[in-house]
C-alpha positions as CSV (number, residue, x, y, z in Angstrom):
1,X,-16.8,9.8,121.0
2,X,-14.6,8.1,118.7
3,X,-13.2,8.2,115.2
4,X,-12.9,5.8,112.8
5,X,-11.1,4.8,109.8
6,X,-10.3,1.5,110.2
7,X,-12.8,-1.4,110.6
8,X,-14.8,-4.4,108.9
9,X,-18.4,-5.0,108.4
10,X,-20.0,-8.7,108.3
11,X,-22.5,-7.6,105.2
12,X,-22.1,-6.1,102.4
13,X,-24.0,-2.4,102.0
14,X,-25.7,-1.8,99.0
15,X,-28.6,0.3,98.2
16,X,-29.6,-3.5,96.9
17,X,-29.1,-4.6,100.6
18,X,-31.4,-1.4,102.2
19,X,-35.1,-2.1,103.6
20,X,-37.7,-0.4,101.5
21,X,-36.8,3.3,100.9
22,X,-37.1,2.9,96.8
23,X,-37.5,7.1,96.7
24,X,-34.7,8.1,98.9
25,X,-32.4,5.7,97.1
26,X,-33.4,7.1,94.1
27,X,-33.2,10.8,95.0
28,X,-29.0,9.8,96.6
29,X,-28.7,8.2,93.2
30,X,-29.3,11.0,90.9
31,X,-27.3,13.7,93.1
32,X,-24.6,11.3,92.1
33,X,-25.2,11.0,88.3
34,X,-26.0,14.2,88.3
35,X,-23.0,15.4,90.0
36,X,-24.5,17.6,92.3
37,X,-23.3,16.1,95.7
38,X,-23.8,18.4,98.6
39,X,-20.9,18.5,101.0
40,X,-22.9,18.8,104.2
41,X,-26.2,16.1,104.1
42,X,-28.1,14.9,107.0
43,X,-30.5,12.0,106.8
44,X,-33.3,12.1,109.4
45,X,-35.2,9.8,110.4
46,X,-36.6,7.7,113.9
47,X,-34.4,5.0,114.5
48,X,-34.5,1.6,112.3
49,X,-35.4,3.5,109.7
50,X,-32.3,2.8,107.2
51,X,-30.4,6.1,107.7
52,X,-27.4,4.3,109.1
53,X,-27.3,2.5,105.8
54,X,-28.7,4.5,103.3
55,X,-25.2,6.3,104.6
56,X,-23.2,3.7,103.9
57,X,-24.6,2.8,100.2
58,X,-24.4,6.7,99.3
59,X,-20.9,6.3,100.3
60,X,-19.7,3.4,98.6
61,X,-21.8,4.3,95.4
62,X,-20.1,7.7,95.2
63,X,-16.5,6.0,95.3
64,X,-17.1,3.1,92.9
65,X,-14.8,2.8,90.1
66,X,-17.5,0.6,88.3
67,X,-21.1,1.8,88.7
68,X,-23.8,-1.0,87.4
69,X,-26.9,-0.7,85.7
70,X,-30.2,-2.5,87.6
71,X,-33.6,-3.6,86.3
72,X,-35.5,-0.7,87.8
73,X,-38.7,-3.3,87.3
74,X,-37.2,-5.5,90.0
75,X,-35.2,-2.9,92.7
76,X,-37.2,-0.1,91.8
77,X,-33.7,2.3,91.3
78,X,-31.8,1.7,88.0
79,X,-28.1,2.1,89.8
80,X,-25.8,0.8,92.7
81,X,-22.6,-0.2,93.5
82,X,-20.5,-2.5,91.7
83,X,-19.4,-4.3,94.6
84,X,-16.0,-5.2,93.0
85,X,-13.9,-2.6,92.2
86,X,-10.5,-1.8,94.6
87,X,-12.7,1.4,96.0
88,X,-16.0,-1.0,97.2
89,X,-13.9,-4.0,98.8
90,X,-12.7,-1.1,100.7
91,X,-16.1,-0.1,101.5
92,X,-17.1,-3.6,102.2
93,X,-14.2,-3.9,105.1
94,X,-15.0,-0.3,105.6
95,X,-10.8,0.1,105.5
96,X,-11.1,2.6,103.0
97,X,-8.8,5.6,103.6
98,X,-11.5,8.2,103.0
99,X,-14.3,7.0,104.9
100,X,-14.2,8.5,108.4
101,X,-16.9,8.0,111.1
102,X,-18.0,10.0,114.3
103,X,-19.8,8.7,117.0
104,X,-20.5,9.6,120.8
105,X,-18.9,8.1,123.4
106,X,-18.2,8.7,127.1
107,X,-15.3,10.8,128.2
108,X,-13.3,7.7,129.3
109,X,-13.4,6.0,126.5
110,X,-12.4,9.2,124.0
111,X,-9.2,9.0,126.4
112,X,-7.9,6.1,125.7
113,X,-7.5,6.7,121.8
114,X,-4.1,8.9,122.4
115,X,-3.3,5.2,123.0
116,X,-3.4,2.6,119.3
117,X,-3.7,-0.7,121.2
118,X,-6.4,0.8,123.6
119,X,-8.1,2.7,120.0
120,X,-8.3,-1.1,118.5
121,X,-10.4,-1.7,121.5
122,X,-12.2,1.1,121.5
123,X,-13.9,0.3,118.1
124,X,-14.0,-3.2,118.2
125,X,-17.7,-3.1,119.5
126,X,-18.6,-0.5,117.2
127,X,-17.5,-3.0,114.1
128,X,-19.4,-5.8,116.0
129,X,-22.8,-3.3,116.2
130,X,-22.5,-2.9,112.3
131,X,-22.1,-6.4,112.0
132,X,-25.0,-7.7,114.3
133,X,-27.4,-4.9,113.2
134,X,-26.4,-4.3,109.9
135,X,-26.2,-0.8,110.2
136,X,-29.9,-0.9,112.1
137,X,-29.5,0.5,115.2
138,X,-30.3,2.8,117.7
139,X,-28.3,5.2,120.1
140,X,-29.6,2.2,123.1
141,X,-28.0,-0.5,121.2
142,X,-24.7,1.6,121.5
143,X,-24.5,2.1,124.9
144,X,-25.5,-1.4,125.5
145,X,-22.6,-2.6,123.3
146,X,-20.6,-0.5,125.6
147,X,-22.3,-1.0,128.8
148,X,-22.5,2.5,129.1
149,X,-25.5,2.0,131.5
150,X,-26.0,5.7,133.3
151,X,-23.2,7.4,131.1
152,X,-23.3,10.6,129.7
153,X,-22.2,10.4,125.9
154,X,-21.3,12.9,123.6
155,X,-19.3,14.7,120.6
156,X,-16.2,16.7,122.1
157,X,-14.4,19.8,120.3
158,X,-11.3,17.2,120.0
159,X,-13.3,14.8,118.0
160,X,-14.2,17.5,115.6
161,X,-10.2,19.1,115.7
162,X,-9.8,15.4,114.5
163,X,-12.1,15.3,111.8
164,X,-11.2,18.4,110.3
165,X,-7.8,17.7,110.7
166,X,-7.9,14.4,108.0
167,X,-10.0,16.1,106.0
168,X,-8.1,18.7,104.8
169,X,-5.4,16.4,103.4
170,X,-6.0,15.0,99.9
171,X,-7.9,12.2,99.3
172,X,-6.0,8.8,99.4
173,X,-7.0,7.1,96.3
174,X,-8.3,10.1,94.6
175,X,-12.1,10.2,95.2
176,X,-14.1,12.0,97.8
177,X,-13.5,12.1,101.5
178,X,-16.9,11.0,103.2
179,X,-17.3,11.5,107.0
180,X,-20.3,9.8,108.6
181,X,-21.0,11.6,111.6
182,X,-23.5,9.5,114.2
183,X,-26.3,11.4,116.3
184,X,-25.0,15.0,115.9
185,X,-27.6,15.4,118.6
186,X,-24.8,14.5,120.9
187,X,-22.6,17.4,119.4
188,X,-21.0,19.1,122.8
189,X,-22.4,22.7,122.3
190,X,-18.2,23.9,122.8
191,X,-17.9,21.8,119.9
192,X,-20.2,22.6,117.3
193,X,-17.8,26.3,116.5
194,X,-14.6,23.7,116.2
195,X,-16.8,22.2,113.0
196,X,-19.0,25.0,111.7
197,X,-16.4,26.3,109.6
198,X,-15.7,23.3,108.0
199,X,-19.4,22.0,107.2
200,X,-20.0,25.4,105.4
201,X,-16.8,25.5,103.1
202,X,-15.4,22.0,103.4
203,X,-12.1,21.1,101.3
204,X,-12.7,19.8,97.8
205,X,-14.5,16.6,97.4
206,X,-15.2,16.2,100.8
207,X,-18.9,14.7,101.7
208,X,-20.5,15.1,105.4
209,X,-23.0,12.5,106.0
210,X,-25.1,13.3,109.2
211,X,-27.7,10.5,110.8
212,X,-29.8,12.1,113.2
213,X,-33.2,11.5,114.4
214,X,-34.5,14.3,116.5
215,X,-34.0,17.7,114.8
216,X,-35.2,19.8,117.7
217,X,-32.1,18.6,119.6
218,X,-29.5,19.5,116.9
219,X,-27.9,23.3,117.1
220,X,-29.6,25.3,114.9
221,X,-26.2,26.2,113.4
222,X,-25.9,22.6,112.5
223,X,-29.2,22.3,110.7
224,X,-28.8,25.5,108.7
225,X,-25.8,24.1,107.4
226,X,-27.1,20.9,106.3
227,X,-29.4,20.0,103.5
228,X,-32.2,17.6,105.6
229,X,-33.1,14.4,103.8
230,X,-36.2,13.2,105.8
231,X,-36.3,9.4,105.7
232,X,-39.8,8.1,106.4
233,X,-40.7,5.5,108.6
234,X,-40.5,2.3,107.1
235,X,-44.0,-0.1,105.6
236,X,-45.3,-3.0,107.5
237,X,-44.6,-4.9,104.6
238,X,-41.5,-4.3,104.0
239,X,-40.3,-4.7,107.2
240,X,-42.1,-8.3,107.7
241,X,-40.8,-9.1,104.1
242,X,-37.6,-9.1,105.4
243,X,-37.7,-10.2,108.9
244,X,-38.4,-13.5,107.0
245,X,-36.3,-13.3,104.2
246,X,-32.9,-13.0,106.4
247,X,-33.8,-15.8,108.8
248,X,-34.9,-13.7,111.8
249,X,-38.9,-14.8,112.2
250,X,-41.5,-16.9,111.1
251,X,-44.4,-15.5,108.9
252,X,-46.7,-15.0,112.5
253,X,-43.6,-13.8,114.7
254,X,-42.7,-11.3,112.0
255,X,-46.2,-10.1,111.0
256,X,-46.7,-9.1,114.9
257,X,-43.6,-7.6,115.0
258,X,-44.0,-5.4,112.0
259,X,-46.7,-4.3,113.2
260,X,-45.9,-3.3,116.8
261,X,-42.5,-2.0,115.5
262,X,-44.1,1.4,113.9
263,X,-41.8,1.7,111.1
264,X,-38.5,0.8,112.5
265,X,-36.6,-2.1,111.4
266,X,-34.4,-2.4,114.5
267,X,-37.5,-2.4,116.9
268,X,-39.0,-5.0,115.0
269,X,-35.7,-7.4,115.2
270,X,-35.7,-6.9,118.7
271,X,-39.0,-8.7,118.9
272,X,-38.1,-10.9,116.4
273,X,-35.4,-12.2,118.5
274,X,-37.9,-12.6,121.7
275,X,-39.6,-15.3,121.4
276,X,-41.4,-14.7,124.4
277,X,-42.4,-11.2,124.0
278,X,-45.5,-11.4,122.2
279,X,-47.2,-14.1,124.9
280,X,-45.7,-11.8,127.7
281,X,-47.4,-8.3,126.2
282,X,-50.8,-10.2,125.9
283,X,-50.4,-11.8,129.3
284,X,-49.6,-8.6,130.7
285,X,-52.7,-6.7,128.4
286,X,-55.0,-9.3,129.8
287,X,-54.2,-8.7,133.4
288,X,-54.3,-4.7,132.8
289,X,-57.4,-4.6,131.0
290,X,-59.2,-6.9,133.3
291,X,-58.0,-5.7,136.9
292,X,-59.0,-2.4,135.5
293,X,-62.3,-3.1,134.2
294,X,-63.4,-5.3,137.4
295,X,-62.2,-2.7,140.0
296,X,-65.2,-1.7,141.4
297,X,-67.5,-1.7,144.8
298,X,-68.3,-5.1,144.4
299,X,-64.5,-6.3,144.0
300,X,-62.8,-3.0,145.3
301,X,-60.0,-4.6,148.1
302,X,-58.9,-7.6,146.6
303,X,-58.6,-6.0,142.9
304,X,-57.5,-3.0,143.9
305,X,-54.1,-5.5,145.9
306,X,-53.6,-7.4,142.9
307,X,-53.4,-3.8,140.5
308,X,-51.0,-2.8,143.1
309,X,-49.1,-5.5,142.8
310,X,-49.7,-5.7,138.9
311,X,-48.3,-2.1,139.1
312,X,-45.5,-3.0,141.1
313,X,-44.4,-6.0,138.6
314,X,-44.8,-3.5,135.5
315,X,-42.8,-0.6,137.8
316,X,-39.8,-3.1,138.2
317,X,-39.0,-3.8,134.8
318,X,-36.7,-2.1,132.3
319,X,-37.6,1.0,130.4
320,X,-37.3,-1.0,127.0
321,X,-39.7,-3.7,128.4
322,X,-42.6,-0.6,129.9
323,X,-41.9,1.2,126.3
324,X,-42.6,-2.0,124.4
325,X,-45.7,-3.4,126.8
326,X,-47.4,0.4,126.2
327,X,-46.7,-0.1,122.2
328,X,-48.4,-3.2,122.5
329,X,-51.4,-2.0,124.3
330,X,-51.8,0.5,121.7
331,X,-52.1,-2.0,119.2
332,X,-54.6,-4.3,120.9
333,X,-56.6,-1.8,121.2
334,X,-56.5,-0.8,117.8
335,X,-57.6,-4.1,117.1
336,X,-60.3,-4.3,119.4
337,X,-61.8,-1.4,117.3
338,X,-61.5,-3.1,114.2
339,X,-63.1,-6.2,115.9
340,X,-66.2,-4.4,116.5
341,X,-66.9,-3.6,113.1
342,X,-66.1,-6.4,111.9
343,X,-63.4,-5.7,110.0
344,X,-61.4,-9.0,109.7
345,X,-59.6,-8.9,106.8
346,X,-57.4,-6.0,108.2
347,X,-57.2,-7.3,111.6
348,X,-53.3,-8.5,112.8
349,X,-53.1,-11.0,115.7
350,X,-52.3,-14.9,115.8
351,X,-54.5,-17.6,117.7
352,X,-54.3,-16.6,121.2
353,X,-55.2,-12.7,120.9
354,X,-58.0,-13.0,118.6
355,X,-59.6,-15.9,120.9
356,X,-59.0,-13.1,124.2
357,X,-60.5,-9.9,121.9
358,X,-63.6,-11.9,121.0
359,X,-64.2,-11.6,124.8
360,X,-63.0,-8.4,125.2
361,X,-63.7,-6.2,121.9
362,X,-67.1,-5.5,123.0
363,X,-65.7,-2.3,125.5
364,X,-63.8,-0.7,123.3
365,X,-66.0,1.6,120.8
366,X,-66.6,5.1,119.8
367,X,-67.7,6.1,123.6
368,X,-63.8,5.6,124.3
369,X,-61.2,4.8,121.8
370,X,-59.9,8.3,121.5
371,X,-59.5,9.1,125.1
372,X,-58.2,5.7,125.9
373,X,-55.4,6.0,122.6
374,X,-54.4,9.8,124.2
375,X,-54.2,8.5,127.4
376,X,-51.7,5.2,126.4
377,X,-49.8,8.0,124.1
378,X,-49.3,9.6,127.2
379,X,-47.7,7.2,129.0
380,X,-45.5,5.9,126.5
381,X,-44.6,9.4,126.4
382,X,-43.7,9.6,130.3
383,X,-41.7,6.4,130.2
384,X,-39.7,7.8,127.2
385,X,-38.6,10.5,129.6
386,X,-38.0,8.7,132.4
387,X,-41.3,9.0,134.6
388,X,-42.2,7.6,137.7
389,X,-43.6,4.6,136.7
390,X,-45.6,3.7,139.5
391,X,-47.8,6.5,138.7
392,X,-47.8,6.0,135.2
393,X,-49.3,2.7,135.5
394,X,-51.1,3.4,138.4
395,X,-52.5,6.3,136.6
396,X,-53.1,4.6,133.6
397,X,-55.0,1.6,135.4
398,X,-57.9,4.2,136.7
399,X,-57.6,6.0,133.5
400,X,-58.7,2.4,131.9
401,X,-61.6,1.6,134.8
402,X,-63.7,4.6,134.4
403,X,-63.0,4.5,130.3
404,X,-63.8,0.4,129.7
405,X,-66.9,0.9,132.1
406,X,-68.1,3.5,130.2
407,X,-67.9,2.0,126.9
408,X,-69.7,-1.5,128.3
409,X,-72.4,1.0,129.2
410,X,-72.5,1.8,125.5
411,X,-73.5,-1.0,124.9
412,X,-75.6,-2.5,127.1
């Protein structure tokens, strides 16, 4: 873990510049106009959801010296940061002297920031995350940044000795002091006393802005002390909207990527930026669907060598890549159920997966769409934590035989 005063950001963070979200912003705003600020918030949501910079706009729209009005008609919020004022070029750099972040980082790392050179070096990446992502990122994109491959990371008592420690001088140019503290999920349990104290009674105009996104890990003593905002996932549409709006997809790339991204915006850029994703995922969800469905007497030794090596492939891969091919699945076959009724004007696939589900729609019905969603749930579900995916797939393969078989039944 790190902390951070000093650093720049490519983009400037508005509420303007946030994805969707219309009733969160609004709800940050009025605690503002309202002055009724709580000194301890935590903003929860799944990753790419716009916590990160919902943050960061709170922030700078709490500290503005020059507050604008908006046609609510257009942005849906009637307020947001002037964007010009000493207070937000500050915020723009992020080199404001009251803006403090928190992250976790490997033991290592938090060493070398008793040394300034080796601190400069230290959150050099972080600035560069901000400034790829735009605040849209996930606790994988951080260690990947840091190539922290394997490494534990987390939130030491020092880092919170630290924090508490700039806090409770005055504020530099008069305003609030606003400490951003990244997945407090990753709060060392030694730690969380160091900062308790503090989050309950904080010094005057002092503003804690947590971004989590899995409450059951965070101490209890944490949450209690908090007031939760839930951030929602994110709409199809507004995600797709702007995929294509800042450059990062075509209107097919980003419409599949919106959808298989379930609501986060991060996900969905990572697709966006893979162009060969989307033809490997249906490659891959035509050779699992069909080794599985023809694996039977007449077939059994030769299909049941080409699963294994299927399995194999899949069992070789990345977590990210097994995580992503299962999202994937569970969207084709959402699709293939849509297909058989008919339902066309809702369906979402390009060319080349609508021209394989005509084939293929035909198995999938009410005889086994539940079982076969539960069981690809399932295994998403064991990847996330790190399964054995040879049986995972291999599971999920003769999970798939007996299930497609018995909906062709259905319908023959």
């Amino acid at each position: 873990m790190v902390v951070i005063t000093y650093c720049s950001i490519f983009e400037a963070m508005l509420f303007r510049d946030v994805i969707g979200q219309k009733e969160i912003i609004g709800r940050l705003l009025r605690t503002v106009l309202d002055s009724r600020i709580s000194h301890a918030q935590m903003l929860l949501g799944p990753e790419g959801t716009g916590n990160f910079p919902l943050a960061l706009a709170y922030a700078r729209f709490i500290n503005c010296e020059n507050r604008v009005r908006l046609d609510e008609e257009i942005y849906g919020f009637g307020w947001d940061s002037c964007g010009e004022c000493p207070s937000c070029k500050k915020m723009y750099n992020l080199s404001h002297p009251d803006l403090h972040f928190i992250f976790p980082l490997p033991a290592e790392l938090r060493k070398m920031k008793k040394d300034k050179k080796a601190n400069e070096l230290i959150y050099e990446p972080w600035r560069a995350l901000i400034r790829e992502t735009h605040g849209y990122f996930g606790l994988d994109d951080l260690h990947n940044t840091y190539n922290l491959k394997g490494k534990q990371t987390l939130i030491s008592a020092e880092d919170c000795t630290e924090i508490i420690e700039k806090v409770s001088y005055h504020a530099y140019e008069g305003g609030y002091k606003i400490v951003i503290i990244y997945m407090p999920e990753k709060l060392f349990y030694s730690a969380a006393p160091k900062i308790l104290k503090t989050l309950e009674e904080p010094p005057g105009k002092t503003l804690f802005l947590l971004i989590a996104q899995h409450q059951e890990m965070i101490l209890n003593t944490i949450l209690s002390r908090t007031q939760i905002i839930q951030v929602p996932r994110l709409n199809d549409k507004d995600i797709r909207q702007a995929l294509i709006s800042k450059g990062h997809s075509h209107e097919e790339g980003a419409l599949a990527a919106s959808v298989l991204a379930q609501g986060s915006y991060s996900t969905a850029l990572r697709y966006a930026r893979d162009s060969q994703w989307l033809e490997d995922n249906l490659k891959q969800f035509t050779t699992l669907t069909r080794l599985s469905f023809e694996l039977h007497k007449k077939y059994e030794l030769e299909k049941t060598q080409q699963l294994i090596q299927w399995v194999a492939f899949m069992s070789q891969q990345g977590r990210e890549y097994q995580k992503n091919f299962l999202a994937y699945t569970l969207r084709m076959f959402r699709e293939a159920v849509l297909a058989s009724y008919q339902t066309t004007e809702i369906n979402k696939m390009n060319t080349a997966e609508q021209e394989f589900m005509d084939r293929f729609f035909k198995v999938i019905n009410h005889a086994n769409i539940l079982s076969i969603t539960r069981e690809v749930e399932n295994a998403l579900y064991s990847v996330e934590r790190n399964g054995n995916a040879n049986l995972i797939f291999m599971d999920l393969c003769f999970f798939l035989n007996r299930e497609l078989r018995k909906g062709y039944r259905a319908v023959t």
